[in-house]
LUMFITOR-516548 format. One record per atom (N, C-alpha, C): residue number from 1; atom name; y, x, z. Coordinates in steps of 0.2 Angstrom, whole numbers, plus 5000, padded with zeros to 4 digits. Example, Ala and Ser with C-alpha at 12.3 -4.5 7.8 and 13.67 -1.06 7.14 Angstrom:
// residues 2
num	atome	py	px	pz
1	N	4972	5066	5039
1	CA	4978	5062	5039
1	C	4984	5066	5039
2	N	4989	5064	5035
2	CA	4995	5068	5036
2	C	5000	5064	5039
END
This chain:
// residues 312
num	atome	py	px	pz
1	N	5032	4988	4748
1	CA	5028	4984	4744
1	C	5023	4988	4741
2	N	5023	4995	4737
2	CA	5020	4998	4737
2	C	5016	5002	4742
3	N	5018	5002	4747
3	CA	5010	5005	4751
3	C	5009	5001	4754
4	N	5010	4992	4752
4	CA	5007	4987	4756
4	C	4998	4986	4750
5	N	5003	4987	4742
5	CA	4997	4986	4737
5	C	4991	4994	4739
6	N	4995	4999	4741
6	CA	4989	5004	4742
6	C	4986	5003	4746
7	N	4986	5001	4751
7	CA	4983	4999	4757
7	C	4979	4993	4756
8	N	4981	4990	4753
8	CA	4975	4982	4752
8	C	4970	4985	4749
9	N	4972	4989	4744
9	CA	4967	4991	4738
9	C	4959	4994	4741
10	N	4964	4998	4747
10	CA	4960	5004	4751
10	C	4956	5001	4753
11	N	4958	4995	4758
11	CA	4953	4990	4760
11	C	4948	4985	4759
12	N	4950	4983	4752
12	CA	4947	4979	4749
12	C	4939	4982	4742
13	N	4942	4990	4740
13	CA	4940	4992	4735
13	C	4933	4995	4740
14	N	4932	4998	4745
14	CA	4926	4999	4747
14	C	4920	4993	4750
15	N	4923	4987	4751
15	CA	4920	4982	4750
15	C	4915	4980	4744
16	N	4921	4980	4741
16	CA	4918	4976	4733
16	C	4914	4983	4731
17	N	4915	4992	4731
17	CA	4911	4995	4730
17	C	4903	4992	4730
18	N	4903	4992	4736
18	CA	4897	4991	4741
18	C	4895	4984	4738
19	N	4896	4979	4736
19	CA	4894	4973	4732
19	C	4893	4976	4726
20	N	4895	4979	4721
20	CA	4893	4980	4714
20	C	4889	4984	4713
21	N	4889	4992	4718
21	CA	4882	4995	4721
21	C	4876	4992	4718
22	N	4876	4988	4722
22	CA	4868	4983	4724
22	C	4867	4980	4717
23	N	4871	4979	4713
23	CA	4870	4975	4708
23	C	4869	4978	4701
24	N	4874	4985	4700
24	CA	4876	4987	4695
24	C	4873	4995	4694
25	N	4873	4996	4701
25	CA	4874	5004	4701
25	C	4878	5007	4703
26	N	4878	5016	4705
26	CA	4883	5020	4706
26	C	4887	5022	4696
27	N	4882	5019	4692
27	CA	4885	5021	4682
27	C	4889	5015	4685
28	N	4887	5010	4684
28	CA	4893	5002	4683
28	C	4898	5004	4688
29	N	4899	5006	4693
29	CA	4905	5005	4697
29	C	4909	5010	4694
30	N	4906	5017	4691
30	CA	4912	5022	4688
30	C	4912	5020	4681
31	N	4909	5015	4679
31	CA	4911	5012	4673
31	C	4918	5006	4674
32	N	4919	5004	4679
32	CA	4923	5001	4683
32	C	4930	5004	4684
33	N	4928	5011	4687
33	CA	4934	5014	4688
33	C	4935	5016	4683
34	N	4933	5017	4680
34	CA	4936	5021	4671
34	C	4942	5017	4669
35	N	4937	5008	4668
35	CA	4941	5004	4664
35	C	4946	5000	4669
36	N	4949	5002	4675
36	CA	4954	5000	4679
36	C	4959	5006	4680
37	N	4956	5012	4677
37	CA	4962	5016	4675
37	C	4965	5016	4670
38	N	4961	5014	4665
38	CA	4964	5013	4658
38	C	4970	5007	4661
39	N	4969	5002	4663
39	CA	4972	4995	4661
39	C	4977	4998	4666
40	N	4978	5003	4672
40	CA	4984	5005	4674
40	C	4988	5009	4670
41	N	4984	5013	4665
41	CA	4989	5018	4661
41	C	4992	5013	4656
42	N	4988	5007	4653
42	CA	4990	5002	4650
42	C	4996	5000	4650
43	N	4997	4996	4657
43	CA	5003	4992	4659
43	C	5007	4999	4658
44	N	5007	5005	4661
44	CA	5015	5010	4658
44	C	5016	5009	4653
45	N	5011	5011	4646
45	CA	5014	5008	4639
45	C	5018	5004	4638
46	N	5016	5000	4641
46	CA	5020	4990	4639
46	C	5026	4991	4642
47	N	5026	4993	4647
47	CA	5032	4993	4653
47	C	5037	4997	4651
48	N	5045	4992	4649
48	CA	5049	4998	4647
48	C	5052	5000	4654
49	N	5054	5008	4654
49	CA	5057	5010	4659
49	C	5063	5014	4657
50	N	5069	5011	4658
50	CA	5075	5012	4657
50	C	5076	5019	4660
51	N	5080	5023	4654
51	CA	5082	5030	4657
51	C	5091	5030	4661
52	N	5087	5034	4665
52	CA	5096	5036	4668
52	C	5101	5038	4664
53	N	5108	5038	4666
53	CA	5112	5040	4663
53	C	5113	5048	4666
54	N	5116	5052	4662
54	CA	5112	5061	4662
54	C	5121	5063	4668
55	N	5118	5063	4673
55	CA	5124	5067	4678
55	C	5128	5073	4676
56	N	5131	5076	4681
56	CA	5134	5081	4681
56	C	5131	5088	4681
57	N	5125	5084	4686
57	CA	5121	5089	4691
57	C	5116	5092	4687
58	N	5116	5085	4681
58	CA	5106	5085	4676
58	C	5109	5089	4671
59	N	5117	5092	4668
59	CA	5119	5093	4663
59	C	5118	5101	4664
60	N	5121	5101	4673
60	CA	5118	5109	4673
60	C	5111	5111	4675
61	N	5106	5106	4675
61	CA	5099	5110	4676
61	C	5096	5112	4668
62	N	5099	5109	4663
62	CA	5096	5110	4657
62	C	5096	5117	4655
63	N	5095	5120	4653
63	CA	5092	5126	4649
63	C	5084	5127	4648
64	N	5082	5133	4648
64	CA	5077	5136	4647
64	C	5069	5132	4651
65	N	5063	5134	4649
65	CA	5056	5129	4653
65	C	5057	5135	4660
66	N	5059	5140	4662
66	CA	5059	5142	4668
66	C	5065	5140	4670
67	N	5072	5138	4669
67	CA	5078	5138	4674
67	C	5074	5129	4676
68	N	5073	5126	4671
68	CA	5071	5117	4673
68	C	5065	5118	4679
69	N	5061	5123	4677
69	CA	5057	5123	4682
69	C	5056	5125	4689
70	N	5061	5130	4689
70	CA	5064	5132	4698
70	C	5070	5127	4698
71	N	5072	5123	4694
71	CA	5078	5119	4697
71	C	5076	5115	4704
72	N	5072	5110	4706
72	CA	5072	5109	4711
72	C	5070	5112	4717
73	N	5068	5119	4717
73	CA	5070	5121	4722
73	C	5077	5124	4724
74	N	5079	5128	4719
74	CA	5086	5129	4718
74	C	5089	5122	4722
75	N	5089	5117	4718
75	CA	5094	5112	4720
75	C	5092	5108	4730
76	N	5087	5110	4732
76	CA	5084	5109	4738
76	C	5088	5116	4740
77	N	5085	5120	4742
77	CA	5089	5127	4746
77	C	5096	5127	4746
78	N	5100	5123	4741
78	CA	5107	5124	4740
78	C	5109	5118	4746
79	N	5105	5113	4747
79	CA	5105	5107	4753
79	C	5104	5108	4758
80	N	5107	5112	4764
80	CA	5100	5112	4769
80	C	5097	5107	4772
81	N	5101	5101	4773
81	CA	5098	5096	4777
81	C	5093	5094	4771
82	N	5092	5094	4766
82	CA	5087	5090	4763
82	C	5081	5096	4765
83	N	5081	5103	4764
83	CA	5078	5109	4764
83	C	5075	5108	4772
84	N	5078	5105	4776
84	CA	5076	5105	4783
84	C	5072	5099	4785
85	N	5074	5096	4781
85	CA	5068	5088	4783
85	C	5061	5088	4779
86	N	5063	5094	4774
86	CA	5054	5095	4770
86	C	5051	5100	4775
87	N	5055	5104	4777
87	CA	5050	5108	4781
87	C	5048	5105	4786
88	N	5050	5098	4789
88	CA	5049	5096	4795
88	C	5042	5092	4794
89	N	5041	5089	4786
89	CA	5037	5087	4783
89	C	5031	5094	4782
90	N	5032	5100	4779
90	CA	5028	5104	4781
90	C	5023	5103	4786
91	N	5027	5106	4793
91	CA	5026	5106	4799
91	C	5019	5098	4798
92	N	5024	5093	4802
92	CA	5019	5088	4802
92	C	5013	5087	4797
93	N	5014	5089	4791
93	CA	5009	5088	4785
93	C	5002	5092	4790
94	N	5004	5100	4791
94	CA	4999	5104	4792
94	C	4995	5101	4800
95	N	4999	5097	4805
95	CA	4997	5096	4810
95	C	4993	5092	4809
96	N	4995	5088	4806
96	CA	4990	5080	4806
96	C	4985	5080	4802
97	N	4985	5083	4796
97	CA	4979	5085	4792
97	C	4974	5088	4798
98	N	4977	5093	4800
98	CA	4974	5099	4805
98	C	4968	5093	4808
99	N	4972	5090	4811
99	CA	4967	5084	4816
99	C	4963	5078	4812
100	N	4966	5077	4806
100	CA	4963	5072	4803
100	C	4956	5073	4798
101	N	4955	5080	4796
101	CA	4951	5081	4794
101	C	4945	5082	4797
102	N	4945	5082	4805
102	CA	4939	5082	4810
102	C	4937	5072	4814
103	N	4942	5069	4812
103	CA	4942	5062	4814
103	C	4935	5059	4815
104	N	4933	5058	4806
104	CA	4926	5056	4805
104	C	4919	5059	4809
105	N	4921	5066	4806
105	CA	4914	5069	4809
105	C	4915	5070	4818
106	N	4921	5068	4821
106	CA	4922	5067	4828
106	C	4918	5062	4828
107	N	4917	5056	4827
107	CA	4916	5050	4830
107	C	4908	5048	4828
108	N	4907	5052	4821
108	CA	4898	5053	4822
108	C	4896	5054	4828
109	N	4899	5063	4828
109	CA	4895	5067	4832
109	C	4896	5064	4841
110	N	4900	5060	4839
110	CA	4899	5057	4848
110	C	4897	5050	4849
111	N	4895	5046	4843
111	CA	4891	5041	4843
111	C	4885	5041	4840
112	N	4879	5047	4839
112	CA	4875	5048	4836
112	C	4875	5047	4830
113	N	4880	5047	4827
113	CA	4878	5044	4819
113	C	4879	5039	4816
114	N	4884	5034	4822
114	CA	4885	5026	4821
114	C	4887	5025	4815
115	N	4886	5025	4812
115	CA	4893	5022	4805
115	C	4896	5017	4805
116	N	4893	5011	4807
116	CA	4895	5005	4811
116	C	4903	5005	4813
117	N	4902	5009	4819
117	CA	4907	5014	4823
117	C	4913	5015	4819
118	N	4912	5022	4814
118	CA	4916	5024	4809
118	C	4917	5019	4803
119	N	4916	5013	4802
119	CA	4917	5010	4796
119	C	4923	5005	4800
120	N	4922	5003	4807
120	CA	4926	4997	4810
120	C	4932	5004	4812
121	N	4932	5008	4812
121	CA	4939	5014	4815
121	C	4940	5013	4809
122	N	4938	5014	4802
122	CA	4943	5016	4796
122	C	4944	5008	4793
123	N	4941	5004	4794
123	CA	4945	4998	4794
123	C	4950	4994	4798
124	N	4951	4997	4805
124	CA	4956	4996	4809
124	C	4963	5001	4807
125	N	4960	5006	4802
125	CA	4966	5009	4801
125	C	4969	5007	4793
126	N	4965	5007	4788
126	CA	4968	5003	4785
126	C	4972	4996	4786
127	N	4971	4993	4791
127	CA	4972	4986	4791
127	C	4980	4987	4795
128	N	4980	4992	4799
128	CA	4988	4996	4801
128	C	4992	4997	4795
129	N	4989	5000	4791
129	CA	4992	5004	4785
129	C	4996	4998	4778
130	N	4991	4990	4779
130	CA	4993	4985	4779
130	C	5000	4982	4782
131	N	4999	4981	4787
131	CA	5002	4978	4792
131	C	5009	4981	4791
132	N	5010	4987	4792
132	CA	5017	4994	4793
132	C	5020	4993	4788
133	N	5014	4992	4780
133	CA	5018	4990	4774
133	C	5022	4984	4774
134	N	5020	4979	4776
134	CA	5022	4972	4777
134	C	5027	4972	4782
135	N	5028	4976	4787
135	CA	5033	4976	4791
135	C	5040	4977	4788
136	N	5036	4984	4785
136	CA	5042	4987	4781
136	C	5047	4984	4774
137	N	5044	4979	4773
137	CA	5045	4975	4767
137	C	5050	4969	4773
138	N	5048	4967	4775
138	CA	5051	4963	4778
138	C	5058	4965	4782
139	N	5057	4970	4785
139	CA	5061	4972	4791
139	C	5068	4977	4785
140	N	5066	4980	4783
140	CA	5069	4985	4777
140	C	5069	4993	4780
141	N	5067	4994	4789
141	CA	5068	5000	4791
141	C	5072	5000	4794
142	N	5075	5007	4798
142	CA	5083	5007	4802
142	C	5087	5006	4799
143	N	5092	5007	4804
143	CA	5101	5006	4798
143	C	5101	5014	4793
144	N	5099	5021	4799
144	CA	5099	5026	4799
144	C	5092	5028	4799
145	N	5090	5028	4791
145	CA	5083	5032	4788
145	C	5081	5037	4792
146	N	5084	5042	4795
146	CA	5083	5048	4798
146	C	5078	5045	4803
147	N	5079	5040	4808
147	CA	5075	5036	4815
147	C	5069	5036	4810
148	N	5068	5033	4805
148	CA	5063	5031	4803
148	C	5059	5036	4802
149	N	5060	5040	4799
149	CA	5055	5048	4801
149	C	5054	5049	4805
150	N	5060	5054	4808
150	CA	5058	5058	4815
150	C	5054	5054	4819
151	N	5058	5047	4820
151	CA	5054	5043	4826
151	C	5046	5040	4824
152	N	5046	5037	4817
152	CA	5041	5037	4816
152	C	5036	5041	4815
153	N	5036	5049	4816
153	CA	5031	5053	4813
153	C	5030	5055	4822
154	N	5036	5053	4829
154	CA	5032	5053	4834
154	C	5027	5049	4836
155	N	5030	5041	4834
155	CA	5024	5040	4836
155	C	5018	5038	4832
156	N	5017	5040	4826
156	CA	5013	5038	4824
156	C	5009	5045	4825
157	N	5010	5050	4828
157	CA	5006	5053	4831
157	C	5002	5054	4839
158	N	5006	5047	4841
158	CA	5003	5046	4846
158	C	4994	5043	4846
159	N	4996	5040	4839
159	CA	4989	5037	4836
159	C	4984	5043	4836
160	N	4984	5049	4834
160	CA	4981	5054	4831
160	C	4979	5057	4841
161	N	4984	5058	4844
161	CA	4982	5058	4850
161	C	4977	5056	4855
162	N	4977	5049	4852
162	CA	4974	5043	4856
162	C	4966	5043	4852
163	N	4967	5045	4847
163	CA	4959	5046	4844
163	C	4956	5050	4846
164	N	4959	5057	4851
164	CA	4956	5063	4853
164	C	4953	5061	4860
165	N	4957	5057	4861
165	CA	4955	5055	4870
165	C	4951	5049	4872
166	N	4948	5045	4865
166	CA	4946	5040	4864
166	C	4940	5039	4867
167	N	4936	5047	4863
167	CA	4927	5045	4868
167	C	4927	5047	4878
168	N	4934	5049	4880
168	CA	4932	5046	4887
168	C	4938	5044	4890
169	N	4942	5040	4890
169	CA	4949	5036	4889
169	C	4949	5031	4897
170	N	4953	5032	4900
170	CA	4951	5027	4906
170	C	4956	5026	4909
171	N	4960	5021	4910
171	CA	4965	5018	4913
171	C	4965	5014	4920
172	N	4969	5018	4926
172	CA	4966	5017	4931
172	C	4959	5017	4934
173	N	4957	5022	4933
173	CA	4949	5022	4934
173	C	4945	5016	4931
174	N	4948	5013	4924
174	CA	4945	5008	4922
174	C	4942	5014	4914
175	N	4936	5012	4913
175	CA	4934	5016	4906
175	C	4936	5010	4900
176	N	4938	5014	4895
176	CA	4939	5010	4890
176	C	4936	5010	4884
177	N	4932	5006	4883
177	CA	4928	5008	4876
177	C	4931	5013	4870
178	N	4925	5017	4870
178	CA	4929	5023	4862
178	C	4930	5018	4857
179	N	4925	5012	4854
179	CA	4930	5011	4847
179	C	4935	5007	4849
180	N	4938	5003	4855
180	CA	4945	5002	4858
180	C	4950	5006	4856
181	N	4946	5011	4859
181	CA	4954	5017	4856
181	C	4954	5021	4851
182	N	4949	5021	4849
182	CA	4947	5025	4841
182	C	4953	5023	4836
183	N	4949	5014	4837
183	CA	4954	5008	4834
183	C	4960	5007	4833
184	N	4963	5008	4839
184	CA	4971	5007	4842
184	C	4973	5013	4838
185	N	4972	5020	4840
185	CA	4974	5025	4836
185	C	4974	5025	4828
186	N	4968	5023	4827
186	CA	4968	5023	4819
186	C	4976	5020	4815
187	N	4975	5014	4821
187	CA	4979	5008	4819
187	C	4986	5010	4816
188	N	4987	5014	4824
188	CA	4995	5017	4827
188	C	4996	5022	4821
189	N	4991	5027	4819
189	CA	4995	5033	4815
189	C	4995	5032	4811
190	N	4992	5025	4806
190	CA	4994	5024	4799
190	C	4998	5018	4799
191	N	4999	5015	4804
191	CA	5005	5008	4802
191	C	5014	5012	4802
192	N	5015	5019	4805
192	CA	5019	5021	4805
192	C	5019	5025	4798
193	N	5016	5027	4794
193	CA	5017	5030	4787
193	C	5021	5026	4781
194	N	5020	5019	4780
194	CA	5024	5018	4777
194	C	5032	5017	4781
195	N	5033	5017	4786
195	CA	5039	5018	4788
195	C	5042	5025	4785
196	N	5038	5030	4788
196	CA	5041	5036	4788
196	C	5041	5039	4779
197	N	5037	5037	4775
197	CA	5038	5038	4768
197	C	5044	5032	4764
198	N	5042	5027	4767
198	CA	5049	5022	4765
198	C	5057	5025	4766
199	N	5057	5028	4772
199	CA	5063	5032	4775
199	C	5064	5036	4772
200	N	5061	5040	4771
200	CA	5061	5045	4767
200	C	5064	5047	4762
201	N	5060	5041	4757
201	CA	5059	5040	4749
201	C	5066	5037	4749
202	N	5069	5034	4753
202	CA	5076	5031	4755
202	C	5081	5036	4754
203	N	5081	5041	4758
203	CA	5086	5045	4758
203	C	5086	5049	4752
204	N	5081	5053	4749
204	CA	5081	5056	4745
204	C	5083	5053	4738
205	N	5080	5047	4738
205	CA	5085	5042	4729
205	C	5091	5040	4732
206	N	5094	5041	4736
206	CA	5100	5039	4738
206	C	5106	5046	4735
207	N	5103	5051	4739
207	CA	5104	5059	4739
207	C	5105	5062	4730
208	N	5097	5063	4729
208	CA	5098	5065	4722
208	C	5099	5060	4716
209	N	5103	5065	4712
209	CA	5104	5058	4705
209	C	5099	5057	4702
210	N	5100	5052	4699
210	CA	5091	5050	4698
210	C	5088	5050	4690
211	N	5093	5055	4688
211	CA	5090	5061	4679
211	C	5087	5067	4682
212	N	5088	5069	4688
212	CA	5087	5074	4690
212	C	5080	5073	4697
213	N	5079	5067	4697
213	CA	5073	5067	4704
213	C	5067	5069	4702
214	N	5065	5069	4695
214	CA	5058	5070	4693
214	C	5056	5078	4696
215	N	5060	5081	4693
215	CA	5060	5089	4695
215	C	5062	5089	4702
216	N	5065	5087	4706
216	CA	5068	5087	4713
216	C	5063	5085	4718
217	N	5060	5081	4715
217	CA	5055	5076	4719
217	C	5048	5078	4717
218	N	5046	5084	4713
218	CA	5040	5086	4713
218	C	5039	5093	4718
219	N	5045	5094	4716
219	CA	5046	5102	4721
219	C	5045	5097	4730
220	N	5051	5093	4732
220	CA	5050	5090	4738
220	C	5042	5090	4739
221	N	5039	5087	4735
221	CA	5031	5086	4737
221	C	5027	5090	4738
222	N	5027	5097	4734
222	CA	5025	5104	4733
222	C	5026	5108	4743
223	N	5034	5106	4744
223	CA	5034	5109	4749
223	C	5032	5106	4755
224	N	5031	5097	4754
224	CA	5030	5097	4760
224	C	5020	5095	4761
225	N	5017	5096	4754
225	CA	5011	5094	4754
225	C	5007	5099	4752
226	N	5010	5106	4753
226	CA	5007	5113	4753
226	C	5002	5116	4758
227	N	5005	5114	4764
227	CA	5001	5114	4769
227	C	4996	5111	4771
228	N	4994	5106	4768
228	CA	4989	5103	4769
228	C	4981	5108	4767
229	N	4982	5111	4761
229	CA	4975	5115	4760
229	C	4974	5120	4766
230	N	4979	5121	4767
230	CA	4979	5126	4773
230	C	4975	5126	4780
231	N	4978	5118	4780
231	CA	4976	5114	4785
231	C	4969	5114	4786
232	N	4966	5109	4783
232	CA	4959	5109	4780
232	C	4956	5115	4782
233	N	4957	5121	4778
233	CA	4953	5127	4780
233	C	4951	5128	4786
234	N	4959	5128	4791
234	CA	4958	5129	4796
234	C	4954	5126	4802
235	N	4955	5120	4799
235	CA	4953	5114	4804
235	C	4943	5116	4804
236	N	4941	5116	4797
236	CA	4933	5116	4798
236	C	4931	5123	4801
237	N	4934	5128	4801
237	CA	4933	5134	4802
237	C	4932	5134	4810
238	N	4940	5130	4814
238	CA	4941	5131	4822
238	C	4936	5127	4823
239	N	4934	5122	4821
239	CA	4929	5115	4823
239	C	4921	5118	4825
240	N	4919	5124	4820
240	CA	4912	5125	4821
240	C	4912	5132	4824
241	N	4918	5136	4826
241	CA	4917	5142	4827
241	C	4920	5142	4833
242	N	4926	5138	4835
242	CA	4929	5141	4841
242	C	4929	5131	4847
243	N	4932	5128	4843
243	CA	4933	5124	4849
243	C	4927	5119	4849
244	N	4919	5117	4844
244	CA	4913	5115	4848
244	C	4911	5120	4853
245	N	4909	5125	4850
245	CA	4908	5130	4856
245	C	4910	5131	4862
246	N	4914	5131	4861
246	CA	4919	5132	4867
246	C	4920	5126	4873
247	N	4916	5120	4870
247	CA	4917	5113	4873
247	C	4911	5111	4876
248	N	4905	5114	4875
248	CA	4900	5113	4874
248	C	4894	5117	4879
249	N	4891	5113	4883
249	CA	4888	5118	4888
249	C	4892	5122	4894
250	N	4890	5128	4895
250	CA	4896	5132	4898
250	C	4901	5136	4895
251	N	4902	5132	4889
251	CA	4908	5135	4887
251	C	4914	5137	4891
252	N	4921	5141	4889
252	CA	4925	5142	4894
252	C	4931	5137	4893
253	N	4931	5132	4889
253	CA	4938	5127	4888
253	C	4933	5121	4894
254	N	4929	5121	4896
254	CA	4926	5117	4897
254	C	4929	5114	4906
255	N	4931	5119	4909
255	CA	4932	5119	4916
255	C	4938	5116	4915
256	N	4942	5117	4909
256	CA	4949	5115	4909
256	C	4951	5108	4908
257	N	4945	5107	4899
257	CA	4946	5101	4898
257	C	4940	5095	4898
258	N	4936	5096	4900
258	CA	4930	5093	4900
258	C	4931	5086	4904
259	N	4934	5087	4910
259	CA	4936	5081	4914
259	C	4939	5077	4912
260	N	4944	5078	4906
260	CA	4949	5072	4902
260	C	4943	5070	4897
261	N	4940	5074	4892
261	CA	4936	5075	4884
261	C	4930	5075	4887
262	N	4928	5075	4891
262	CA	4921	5077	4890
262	C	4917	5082	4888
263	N	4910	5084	4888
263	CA	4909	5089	4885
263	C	4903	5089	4877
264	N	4900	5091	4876
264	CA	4895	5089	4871
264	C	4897	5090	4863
265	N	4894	5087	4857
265	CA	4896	5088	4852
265	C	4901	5080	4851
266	N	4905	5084	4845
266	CA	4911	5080	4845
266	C	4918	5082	4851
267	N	4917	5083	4856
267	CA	4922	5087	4860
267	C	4927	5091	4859
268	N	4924	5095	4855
268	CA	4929	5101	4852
268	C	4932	5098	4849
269	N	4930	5093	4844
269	CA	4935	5091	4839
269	C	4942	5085	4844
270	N	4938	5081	4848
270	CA	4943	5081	4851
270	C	4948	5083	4852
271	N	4946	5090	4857
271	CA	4951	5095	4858
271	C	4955	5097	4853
272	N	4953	5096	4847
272	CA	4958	5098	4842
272	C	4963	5092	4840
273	N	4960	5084	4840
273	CA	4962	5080	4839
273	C	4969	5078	4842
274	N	4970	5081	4849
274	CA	4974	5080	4856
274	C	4980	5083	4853
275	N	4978	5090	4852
275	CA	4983	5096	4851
275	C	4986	5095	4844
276	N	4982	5091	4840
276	CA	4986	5091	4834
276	C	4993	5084	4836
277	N	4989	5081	4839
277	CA	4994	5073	4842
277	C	4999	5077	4845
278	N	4999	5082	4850
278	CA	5003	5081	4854
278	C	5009	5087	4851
279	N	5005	5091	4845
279	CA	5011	5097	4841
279	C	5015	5091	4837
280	N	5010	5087	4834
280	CA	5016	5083	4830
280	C	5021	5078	4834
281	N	5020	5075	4838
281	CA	5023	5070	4843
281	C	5032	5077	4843
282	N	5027	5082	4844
282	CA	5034	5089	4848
282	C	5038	5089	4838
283	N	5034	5089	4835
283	CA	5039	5090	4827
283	C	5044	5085	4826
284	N	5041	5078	4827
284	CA	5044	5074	4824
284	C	5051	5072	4830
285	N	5051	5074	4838
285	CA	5055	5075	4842
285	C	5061	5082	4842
286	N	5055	5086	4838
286	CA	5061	5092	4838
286	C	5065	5092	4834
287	N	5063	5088	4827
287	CA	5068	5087	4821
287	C	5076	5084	4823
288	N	5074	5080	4829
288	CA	5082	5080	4833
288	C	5087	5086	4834
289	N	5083	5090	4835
289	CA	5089	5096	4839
289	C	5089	5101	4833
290	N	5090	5098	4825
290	CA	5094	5104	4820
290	C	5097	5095	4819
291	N	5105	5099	4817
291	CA	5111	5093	4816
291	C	5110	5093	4810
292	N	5107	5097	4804
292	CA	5108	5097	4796
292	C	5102	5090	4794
293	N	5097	5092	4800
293	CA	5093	5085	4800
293	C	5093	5079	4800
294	N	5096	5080	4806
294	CA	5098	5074	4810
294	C	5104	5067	4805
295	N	5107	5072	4805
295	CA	5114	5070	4800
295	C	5111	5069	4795
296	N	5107	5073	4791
296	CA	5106	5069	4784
296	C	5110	5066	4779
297	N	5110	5059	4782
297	CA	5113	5053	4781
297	C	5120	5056	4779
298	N	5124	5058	4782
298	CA	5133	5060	4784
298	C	5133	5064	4782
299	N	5130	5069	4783
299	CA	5131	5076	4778
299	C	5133	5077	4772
300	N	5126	5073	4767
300	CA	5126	5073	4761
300	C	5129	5069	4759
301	N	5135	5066	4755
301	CA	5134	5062	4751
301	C	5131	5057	4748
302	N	5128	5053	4746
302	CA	5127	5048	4739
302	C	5127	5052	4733
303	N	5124	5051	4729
303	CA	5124	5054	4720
303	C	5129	5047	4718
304	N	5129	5039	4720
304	CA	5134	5035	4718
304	C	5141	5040	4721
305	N	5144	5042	4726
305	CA	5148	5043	4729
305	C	5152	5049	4727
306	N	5146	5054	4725
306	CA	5146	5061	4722
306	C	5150	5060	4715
307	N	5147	5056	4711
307	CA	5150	5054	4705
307	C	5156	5049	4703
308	N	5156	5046	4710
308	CA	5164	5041	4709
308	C	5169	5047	4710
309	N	5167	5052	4714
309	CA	5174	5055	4717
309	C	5174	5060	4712
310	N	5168	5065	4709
310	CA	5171	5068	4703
310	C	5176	5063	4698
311	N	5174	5059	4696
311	CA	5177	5055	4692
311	C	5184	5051	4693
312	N	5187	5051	4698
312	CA	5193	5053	4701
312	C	5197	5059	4701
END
């Protein structure tokens, strides 16, 4: 239900931008934003929020502003499967960014600048990211959270995929329109996120006690959303200096790929869009073959379960 409200908001808020624009300005629309922040910090005020009862686990993280503050890796490394499902999140973090940071400028550079184009691809993808939420809500997820990851981070990489292959796509010797698949893909790789962050968030409030997740669950986020700047760099760096070039004229990737991709501007980004689909498709498959993963679930514990049986 929460990334069903992120998702509507996503959708709905560059609309109504675009309506107050014309009317008000770019001053009234961040005079807008300002006082829609305030009313969200608002309701926290009002809002009581019950504290937990302090663990076993919370009594030994207390001490000093450095021991609280490596506590959550401390308490992640001491786990490996939890240790081994953030890295898996690493991994995908940096692939998918890798590819997602060239999306947009893909789909200019190979539709002269449509915007048209790119506003119906990034509203096909929002309207996913809807959808997934509402699935999710409704369905609950697997029985076994783990499916809901691994599996879902395969295929909602298949989306990222299918965006690479999108400007020359042909089924049967049949072509099929780039915003066809631009769309499909957009659609594919974000209706699988709130699966895979619902599962997730699933196992870990399950896992850790919950006086102790604040610290636990900022480090998890640290580790697995580190890779992203990295990402970034790299992605605009390869885009302008190795794989346009390279896709482009008589470049040398060109005899290889060109017949699937195409060749021209926008190409290369392709070819990066493919390879990122197809590393993460391989990450979220490979997270099968470590058992500390896998297992998760059976491995660790409950923090309820943890706490009944000390207390025994």
């Amino acid at each position: 239900m929460l990334s069903a409200a992120q998702f509507a908001s996503g959708i709905l808020a560059p609309i109504l931008a675009a309506l107050l624009w014309a009317v008000i300005g770019i001053a009234g629309v961040l005079i807008i934003d300002v006082l829609t922040f305030l009313v969200a910090i608002g309701a926290l005020l009002v809002v009581h929020i019950p504290q937990p009862e302090i663990s076993e686990e919370g009594r030994r993280s207390r001490g000093s502003l450095w021991k609280e503050s490596i506590y959550g890796f401390r308490y992640i490394w001491a786990r490996k499967s939890l240790l081994g499902l953030q890295l898996v999140f690493f991994a995908v973090n940096l692939v998918a960014v890798f590819g997602n940071v060239v999306q947009a400028p893909m789909i200019l550079a190979r539709t002269n600048d449509n915007e048209r184009i790119l506003g119906l691809v990034q509203s096909a993808t929002g309207v996913g990211g809807l959808i997934g939420s509402i699935a999710l809500s409704v369905w609950g997820g697997p029985k076994r959270k783990i499916h809901g990851v691994l599996a879902g981070m395969a295929l909602g990489m298949i989306g990222t995929l299918l965006m690479g292959l999108g400007g020359s796509f042909n089924i049967f010797g049949t072509q099929i329109p780039p915003l066809t698949v631009w769309a499909a893909g957009g659609f594919i790789g974000i209706f699988f996120i709130p699966i895979i962050n619902g599962s997730n968030q699933a196992i870990w409030q399950a896992k850790v006690p919950p006086d102790v997740q604040g610290r636990v669950f900022s480090t998890r986020a640290l580790i697995a959303q580190i890779s992203a700047p990295l990402a970034m760099i790299m992605s605009g760096l390869l885009a302008d200096n190795v794989f346009e070039p390279l896709m482009t004229g008589d470049g040398s990737l060109v005899p290889t790929f060109g017949g699937l991709l195409g060749t021209g501007p926008g190409a290369g980004m392709s070819l990066m869009l493919v390879i990122a689909g197809i590393l993460g498709i391989l990450v979220g498959v490979g997270g099968y073959a470590f058992r500390s993963v896998r297992n998760v679930e059976t491995i660790l514990p409950d923090h309820e379960q943890a706490t009944s049986q000390a207390t025994q």
